[in-house]
C-alpha positions, 0 to 999 in steps of 0.5 A, spaced: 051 903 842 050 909 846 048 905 852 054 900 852 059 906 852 055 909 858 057 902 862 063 902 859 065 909 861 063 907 868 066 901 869 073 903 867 072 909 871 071 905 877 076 900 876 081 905 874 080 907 882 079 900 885 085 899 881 090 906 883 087 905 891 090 897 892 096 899 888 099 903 894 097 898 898 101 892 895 109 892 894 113 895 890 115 892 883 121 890 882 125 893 875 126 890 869 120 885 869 116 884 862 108 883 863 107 877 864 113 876 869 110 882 872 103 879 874 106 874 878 105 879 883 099 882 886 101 890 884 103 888 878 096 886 876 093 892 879 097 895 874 095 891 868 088 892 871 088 900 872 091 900 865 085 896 862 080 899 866 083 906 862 082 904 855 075 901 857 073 908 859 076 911 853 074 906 848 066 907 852 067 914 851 068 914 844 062 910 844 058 915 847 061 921 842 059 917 836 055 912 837 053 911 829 060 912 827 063 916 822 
């Protein structure tokens, strides 16, 4: 488990940063949009994707502090 958590922190890692750097390259949302109206444009599904990104870094973190569990 500890393995799968190192890759699982690495790769949301550098999708959050993939996902931050095209979010400014791609418009503005418009206010008041749920989720699913919001992926219908580009920076809201960079958006989406820096916010899963984050909670797979977090989630491979947790993995590589207890492996085992508690």
């Amino acid at each position: 488990m500890r393995n799968l958590g190192g890759i699982l922190l690495l790769v949301g890692i550098g999708g959050f940063i993939y996902c931050h750097s095209q979010l400014g390259a791609a418009g503005p949302l418009p206010e008041g949009l749920s989720i699913s109206e919001a992926l219908e444009y580009s920076a809201g599904r960079f958006e989406v994707g820096r916010y899963a990104a984050a909670f797979m870094a977090v989630f491979g973190f947790l993995l590589v502090m207890f492996p085992k569990g508690r």
